[in-house]
N, C-alpha and C positions, 0 to 999 in steps of 0.2 A: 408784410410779415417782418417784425424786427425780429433780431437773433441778438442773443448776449455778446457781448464784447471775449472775444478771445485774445490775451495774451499773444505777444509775436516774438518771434528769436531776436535777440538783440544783435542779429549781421543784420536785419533788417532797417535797424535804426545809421547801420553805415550807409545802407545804399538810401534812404531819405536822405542823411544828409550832402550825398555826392551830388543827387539830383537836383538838391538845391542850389547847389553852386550853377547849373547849366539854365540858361537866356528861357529853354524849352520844354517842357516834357508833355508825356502823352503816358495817363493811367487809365486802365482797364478795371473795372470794379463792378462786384454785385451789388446793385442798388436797391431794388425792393425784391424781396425775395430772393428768385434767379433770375434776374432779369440784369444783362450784362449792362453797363453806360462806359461812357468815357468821358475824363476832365483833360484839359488840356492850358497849358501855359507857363506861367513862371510861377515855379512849387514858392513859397514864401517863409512855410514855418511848419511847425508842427504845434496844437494846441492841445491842449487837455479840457475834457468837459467831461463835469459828474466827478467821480470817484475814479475810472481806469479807463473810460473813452478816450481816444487819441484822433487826432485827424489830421492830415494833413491839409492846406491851406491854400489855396493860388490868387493871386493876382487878382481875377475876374471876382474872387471871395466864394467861390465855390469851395467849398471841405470833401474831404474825401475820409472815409472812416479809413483807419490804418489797416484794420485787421480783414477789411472784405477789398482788397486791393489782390486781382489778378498777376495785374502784368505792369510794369514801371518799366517807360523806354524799351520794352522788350525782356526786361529781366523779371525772372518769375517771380512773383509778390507770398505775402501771406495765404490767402485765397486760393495760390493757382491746383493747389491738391485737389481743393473742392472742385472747382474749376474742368479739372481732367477726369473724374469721377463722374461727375454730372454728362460731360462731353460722350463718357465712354458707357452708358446708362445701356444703350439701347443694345448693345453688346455683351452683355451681361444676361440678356433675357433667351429665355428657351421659346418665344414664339415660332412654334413652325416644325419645334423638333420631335422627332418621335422616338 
């Protein structure tokens, strides 16, 4: 399932480039669909593909789309709404009630 590229807040674009400066990082991102993965290493860059795709970039040359990125080092990403939504789904449901 691809999703359309959503725009990000630009504090987002501070904490890429904080993360780049660090030897490490460890990102949390939905990757096809909802299906959680994780990239992990030295963040490299940020690139642009197409028209308003963004991705960020590591070492290993893995990409990570900006906009479906959970969690950076622990700080909540663009994504992490969805994310907590998704998580809190089954809570949300009237199974069982009367």
């Amino acid at each position: 399932m691809k999703t359309d590229f959503s725009p990000v807040y630009p504090v987002y674009y501070e904490v890429f480039s904080e993360e780049q400066e660090k030897e490490f990082s460890r990102v949390f991102y939905f990757g096809k669909g909802t299906e959680v993965e994780e990239a992990k290493g030295k963040i490299n860059g940020l690139i642009k593909k197409g028209s308003i795709e963004e991705y960020l970039v590591f070492d290993s040359g893995e990409e990570v789309r900006i906009d479906r990125i959970i969690s950076i080092n622990g700080k909540p990403g663009p994504a992490y709404d969805e994310y907590d939504a998704f998580a809190l789904a089954c809570l949300n449901c009237n199974v069982g009630a009367e």
